[in-house]
C-alpha positions in Angstrom: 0.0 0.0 0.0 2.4 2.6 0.9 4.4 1.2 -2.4 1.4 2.6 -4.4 0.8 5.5 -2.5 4.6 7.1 -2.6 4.2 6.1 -6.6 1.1 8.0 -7.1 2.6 10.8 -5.5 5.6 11.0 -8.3 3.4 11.0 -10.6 1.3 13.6 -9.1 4.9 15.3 -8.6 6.0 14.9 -12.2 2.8 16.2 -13.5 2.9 19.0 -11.8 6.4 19.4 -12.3 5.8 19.5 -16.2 2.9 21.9 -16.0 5.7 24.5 -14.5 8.0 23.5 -16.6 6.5 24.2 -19.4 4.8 27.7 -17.7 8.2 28.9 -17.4 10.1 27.5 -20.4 11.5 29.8 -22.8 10.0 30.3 -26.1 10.6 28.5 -28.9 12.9 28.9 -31.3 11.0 31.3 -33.5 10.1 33.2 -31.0 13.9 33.7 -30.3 14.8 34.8 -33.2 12.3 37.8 -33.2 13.6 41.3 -33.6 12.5 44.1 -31.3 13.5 47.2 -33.4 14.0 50.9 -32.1 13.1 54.1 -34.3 15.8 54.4 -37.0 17.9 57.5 -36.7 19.9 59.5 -39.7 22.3 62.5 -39.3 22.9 64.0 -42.7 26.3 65.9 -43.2 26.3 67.8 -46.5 27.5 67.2 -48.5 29.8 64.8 -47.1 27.3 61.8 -46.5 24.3 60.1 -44.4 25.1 58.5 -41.2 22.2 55.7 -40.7 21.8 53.9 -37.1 19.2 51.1 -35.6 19.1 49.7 -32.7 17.4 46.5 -32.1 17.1 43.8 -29.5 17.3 39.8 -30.6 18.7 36.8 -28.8 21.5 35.8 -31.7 23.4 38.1 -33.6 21.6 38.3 -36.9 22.7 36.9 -40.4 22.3 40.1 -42.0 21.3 43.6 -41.8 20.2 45.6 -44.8 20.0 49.6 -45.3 17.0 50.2 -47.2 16.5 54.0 -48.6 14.2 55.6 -51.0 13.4 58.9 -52.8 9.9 59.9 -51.0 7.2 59.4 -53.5 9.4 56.4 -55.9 8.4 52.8 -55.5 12.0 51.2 -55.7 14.3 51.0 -52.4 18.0 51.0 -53.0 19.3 47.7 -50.5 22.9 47.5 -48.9 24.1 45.3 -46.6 25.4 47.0 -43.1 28.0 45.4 -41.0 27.3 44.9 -37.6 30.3 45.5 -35.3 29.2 44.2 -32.4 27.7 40.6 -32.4 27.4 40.2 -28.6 23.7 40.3 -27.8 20.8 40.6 -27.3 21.4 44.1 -27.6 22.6 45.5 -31.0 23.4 48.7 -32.9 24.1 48.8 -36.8 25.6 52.0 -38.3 26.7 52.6 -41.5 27.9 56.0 -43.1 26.9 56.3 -46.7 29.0 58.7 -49.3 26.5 58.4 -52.0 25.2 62.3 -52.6 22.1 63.5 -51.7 20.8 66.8 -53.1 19.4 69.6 -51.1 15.9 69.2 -50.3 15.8 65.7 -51.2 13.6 63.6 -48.3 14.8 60.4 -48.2 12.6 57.8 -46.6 14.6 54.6 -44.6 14.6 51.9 -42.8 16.6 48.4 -41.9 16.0 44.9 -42.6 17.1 42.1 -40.0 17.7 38.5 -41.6 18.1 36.3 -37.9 20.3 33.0 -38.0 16.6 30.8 -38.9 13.4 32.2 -39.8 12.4 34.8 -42.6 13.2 38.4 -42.3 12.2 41.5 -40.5 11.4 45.0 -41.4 11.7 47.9 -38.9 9.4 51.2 -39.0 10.3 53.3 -41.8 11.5 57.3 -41.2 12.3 59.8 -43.3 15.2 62.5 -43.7 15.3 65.8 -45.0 18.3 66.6 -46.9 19.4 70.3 -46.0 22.4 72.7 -47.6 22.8 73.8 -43.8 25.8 75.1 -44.6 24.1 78.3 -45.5 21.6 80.6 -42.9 18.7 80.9 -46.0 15.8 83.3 -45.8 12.8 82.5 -47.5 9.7 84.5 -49.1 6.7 82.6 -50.8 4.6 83.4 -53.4 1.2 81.4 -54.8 3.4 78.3 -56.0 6.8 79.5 -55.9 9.2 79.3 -52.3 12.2 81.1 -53.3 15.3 80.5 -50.4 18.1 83.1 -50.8 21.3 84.0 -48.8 23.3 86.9 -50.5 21.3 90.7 -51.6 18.7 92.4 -49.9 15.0 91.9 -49.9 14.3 93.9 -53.2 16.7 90.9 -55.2 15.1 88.3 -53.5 11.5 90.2 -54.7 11.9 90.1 -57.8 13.2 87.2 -58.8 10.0 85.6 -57.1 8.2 87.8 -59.0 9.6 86.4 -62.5 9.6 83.0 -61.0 5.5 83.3 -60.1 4.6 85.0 -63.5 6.6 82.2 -65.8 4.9 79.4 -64.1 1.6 81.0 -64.6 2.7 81.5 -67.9 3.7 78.2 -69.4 1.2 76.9 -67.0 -1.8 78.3 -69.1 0.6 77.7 -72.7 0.7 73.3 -71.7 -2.9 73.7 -70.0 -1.7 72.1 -66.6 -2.6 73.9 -63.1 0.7 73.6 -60.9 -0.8 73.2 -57.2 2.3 71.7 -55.3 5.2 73.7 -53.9 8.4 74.5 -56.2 11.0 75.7 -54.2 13.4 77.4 -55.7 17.2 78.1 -53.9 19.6 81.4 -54.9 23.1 80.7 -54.9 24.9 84.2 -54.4 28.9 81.4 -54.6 29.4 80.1 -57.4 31.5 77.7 -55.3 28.5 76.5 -53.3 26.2 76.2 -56.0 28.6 73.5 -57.7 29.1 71.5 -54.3 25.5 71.9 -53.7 24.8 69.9 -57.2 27.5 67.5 -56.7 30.0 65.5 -58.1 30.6 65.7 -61.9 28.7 69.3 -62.2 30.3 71.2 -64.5 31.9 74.8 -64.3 29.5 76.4 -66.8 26.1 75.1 -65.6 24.5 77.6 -64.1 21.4 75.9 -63.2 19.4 72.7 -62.4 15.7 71.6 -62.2 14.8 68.7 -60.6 11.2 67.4 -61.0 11.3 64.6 -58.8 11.6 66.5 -55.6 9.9 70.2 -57.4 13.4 72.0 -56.9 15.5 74.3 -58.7 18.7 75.8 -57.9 20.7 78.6 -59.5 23.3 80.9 -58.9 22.7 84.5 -59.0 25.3 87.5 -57.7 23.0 90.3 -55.8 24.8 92.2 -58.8 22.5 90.9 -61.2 19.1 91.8 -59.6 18.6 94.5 -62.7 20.4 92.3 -65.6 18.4 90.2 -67.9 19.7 87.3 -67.1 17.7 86.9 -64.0 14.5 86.6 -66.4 16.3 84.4 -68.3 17.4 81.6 -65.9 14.5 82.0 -64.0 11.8 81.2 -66.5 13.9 78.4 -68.2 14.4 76.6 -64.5 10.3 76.6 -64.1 9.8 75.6 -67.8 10.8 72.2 -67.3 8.7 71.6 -63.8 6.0 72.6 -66.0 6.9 70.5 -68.9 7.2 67.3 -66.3 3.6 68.0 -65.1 2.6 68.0 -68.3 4.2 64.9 -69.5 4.6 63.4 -66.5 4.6 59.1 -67.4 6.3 55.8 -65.8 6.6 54.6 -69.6 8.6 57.1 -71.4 10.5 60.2 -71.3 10.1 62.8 -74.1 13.0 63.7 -75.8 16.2 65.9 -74.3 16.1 67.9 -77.2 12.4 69.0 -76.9 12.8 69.3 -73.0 15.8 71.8 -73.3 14.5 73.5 -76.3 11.3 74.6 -75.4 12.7 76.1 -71.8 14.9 78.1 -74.2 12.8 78.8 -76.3 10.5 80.4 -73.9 13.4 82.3 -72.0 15.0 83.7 -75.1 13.5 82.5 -77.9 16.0 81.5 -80.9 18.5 84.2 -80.2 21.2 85.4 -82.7 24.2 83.4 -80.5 22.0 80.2 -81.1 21.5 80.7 -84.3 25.4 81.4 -84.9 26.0 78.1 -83.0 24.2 76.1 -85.2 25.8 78.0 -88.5 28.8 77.1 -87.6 28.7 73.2 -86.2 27.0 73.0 -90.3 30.5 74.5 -91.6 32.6 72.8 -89.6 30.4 69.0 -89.8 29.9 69.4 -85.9 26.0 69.2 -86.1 24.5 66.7 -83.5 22.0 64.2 -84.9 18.8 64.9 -83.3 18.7 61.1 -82.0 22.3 61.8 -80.5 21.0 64.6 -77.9 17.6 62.9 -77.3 18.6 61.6 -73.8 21.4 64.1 -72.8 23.7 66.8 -74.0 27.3 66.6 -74.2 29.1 67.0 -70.6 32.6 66.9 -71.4 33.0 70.0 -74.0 31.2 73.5 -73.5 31.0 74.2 -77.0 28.8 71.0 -77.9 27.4 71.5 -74.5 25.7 74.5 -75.8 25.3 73.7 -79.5 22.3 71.2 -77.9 20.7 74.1 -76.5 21.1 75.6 -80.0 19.9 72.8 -81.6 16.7 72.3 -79.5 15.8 76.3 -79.6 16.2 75.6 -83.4 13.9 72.9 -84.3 11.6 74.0 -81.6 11.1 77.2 -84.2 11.2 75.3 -86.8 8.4 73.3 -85.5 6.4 76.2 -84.7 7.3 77.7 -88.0 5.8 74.6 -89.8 2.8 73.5 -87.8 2.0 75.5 -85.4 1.7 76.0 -81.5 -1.2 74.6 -81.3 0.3 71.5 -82.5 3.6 71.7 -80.4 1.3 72.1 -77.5 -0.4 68.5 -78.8 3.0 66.7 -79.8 4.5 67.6 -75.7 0.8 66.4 -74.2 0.8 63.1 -76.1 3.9 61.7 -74.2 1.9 61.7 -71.0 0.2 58.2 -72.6 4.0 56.8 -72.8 3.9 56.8 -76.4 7.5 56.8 -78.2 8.9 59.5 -79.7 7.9 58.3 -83.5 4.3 58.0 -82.6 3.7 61.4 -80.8 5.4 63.2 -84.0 3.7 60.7 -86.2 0.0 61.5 -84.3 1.0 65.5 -84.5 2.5 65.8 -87.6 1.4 62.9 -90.1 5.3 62.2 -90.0 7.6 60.4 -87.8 10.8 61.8 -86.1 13.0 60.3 -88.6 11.1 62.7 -91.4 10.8 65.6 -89.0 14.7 65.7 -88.3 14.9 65.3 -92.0 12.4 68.6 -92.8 14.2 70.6 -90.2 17.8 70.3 -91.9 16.6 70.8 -95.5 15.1 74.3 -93.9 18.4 74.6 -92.5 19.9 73.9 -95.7 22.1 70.9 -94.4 22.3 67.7 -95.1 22.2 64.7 -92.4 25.4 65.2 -90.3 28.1 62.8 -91.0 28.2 59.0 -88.7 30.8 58.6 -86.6 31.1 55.8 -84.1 32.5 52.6 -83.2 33.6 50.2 -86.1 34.6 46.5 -86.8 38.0 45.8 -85.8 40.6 44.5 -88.7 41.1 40.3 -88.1 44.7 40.2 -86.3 47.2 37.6 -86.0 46.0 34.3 -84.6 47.8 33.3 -81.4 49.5 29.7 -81.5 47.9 28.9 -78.6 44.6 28.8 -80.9 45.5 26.8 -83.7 45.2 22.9 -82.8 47.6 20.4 -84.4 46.3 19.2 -87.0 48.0 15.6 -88.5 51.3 15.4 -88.4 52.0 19.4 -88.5 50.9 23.0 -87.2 49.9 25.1 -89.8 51.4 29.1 -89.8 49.9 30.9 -86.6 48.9 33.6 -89.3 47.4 31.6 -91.2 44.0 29.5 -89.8 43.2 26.7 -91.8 40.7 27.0 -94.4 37.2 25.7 -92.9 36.3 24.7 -97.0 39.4 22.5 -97.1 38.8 18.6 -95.5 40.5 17.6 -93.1 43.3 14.5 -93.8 42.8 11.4 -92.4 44.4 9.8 -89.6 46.6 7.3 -89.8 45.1 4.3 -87.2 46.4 4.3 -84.2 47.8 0.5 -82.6 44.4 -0.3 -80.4 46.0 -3.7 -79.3 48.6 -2.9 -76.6 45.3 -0.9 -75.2 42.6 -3.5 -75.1 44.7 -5.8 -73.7 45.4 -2.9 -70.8 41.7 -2.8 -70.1 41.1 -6.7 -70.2 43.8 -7.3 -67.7 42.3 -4.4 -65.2 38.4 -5.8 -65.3 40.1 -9.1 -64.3 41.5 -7.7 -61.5 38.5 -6.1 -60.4 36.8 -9.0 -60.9 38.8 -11.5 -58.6 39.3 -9.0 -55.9 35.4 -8.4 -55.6 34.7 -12.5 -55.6 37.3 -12.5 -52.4 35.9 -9.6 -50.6 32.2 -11.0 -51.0 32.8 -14.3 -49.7 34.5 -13.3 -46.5 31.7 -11.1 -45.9 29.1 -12.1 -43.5 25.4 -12.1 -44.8 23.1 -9.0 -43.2 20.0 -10.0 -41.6 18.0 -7.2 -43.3 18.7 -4.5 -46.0 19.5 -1.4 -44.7 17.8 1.3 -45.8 19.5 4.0 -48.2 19.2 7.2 -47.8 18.9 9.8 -50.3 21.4 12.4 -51.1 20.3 16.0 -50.8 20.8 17.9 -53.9 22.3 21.0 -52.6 20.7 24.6 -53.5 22.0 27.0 -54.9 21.6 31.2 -53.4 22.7 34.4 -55.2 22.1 37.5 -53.8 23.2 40.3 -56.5 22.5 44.7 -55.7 22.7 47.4 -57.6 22.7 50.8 -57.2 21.8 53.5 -59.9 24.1 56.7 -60.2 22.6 60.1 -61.2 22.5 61.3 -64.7 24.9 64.5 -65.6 23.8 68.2 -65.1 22.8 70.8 -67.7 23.5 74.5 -68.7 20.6 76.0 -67.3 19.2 72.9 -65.5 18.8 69.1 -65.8 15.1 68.2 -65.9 15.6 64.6 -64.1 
């Protein structure tokens, strides 16, 4: 009796024991592997680079931790793995300084990805930065659209240049019959020096400005000197022209040609003024007139001369155009490429004619033929190294010389296959007698054992890339 009764107890005991047990066991393993993030923090240095930091709490250092960051408004995040420095947990702290440029004004939205040693991965809360130039103290005035920021000249500069900056986008507003609702800011260098740091790498001496649709900004450097010279209602209309001409065309398909960008923001600055017009006389005399295909995506960077003969160009067949069919019809040719449509169809749909025949119409009124090809070419057939040329019989033909694929080959001579055979016989003998041995000594298993299969390994490939920025522009760089 007291046999049963001290068993019953353990068992009572062991139940009870396993109830706590499994109270206070810890979780399981995917439960371990969860990640507690923190808020994500940035610290922006301009225009030096981004310092990006998350904390986060997990029991085993991670596999990986990612960097994700995207332009506010854009579907595509831009992924780069972080190192962790510490891998001591369960507290953590990843950090990674990024060089890659940022412009002014830019807001950047981020956030960090946590791959743990098992189980799939985690994304933290997303933030957002604001990229600032606060290198300078900026005063700003507003207007109805425009937010012009300025640092160097008095009240009266800043003033008017809003003014001209309010009145152009009314203007080509009403001309491409789109109603511009959203903020355009608009920042004044008075350095020339800061102005090309502020646009970053690769910006070249002689632009002056840039316009940057994605994030409604324009930048460009004007002296207080110049708050009574024309150029001020030059570069000031031609920055807002191309906002204006990405509302109107705005499209995730297709972008409307460089050219047609560029020369309509002249054209409604200046017009086709004399200097143009002497630009394009000459690159005729001299054969340096760019194809209108060849400046459709970008104008020369590297030389100022052709950097401003595309300007030329694109003043010059936007008068042409206007000249021939009308603005009505310009006004119908820069509308269609909201659909996404290619470049051929919108001129074919305007004009009855495709580019190819519009280019063609423009030089005849020019009184030029089609500019001259030049561009990479076939190389010559060189020497053929030995190392290519197989032996062929009993001789190598000349390394210069390849053998003729029309010409047969000779035939062999055969070969002595008997010392060989007999080679082989003698070795599957061998095998043969020493497997007979080896079987009989072996004892007889009772059962089969079971085989198991082999695991075909997988294969991973992880592969990023990262986009640079395209180049800058005279007056600015509608991106």
């Amino acid at each position: 009796m007291t046999r049963v009764v001290r068993r019953s107890a353990a068992a009572v005991l062991l139940v009870v024991g396993g109830v706590l047990l499994a109270t206070l066991a810890p979780p399981a393993a995917v439960a371990a592997d969860r990640v507690e993030f923190e808020r994500p923090m940035a610290s922006s240095d301009f225009p030096v680079g981004t310092t990006w930091q998350q904390a986060f709490r997990m029991a085993d250092a991670p596999r990986r931790v990612e960097l994700m960051t995207r332009l506010e408004g854009t579907e595509t995040w831009l992924v780069q793995e972080v190192p962790l420095a510490d891998t001591t947990g369960p507290s953590f702290e990843a950090s990674v300084t990024d060089r890659a440029f940022q412009l002014p004004n830019s807001r950047v939205e981020y956030r960090f990805r946590i791959t743990p040693r098992s189980g799939a991965p985690e994304t933290g809360p997303t933030a957002t930065l604001a990229v600032q130039d606060d290198r300078i103290d900026w005063r700003t005035i507003a207007g109805d659209v425009v937010r012009l920021h300025w640092h160097d000249g008095n009240e009266d500069f800043a003033r008017r240049a809003l003014r001209i900056a309010e009145e152009s986008v009314a203007e080509t507003s009403e001309l491409l019959g789109v109603n511009e609702t959203e903020p355009i800011d608009f920042f004044v260098y008075g350095d020339p020096e800061q102005f090309q740091s502020a646009l970053g790498p690769g910006t070249q001496e002689f632009v002056a400005g840039r316009a940057v649709a994605e994030i409604r900004t324009l930048f460009a450097v004007l002296e207080p000197n110049e708050i009574g010279s024309p150029w001020l209602s030059i570069v000031v209309p031609h920055e807002l022209a191309h906002l204006v001409f990405d509302t109107a065309t705005a499209n995730e398909l297709h972008q409307p040609p460089h050219w047609l960008n560029e020369g309509l923001a002249t054209y409604l600055s200046e017009g086709f003024v004399d200097a143009d017009r002497r630009r394009v006389t000459t690159a005729i005399d001299r054969g340096t007139l760019l194809p209108l295909k060849a400046i459709a995506n970008g104008f020369p960077g590297t030389r100022e001369d052709l950097f401003y003969l595309g300007y030329a160009e694109g003043a010059s067949a936007i008068d042409f155009f206007i000249r021939t069919y009308g603005q009505e019809t310009l006004v119908q040719l820069i509308r269609s490429f909201a659909d996404g449509v290619t470049d051929d169809d919108a001129f074919r749909a305007a004009t009855g004619a495709g580019i190819a025949e519009f280019e063609a119409a423009w030089l005849a009124d020019l009184g030029t033929a089609a500019p001259t090809a030049h561009g990479p070419r076939e190389a010559r057939p060189g020497r053929t190294p030995d190392a290519w040329v197989t032996d062929i019989g009993a001789g190598r033909p000349p390394a210069s010389s390849p053998p003729d694929p029309s010409t047969p080959l000779a035939p062999q001579p055969d070969a002595p296959v008997a010392p060989a055979l007999l080679v082989v016989a003698l070795l599957v003998g061998a095998v043969a007698v020493i497997s007979f041995v080896v079987l009989r000594r072996r004892p007889t298993p009772s059962a089969a054992a079971p085989v198991a299969p082999i695991a075909d390994p997988g294969l991973a490939h992880d592969d990023d890339a990262r986009d640079e920025p395209p180049p800058g522009d005279r007056w600015g760089s509608p991106s």
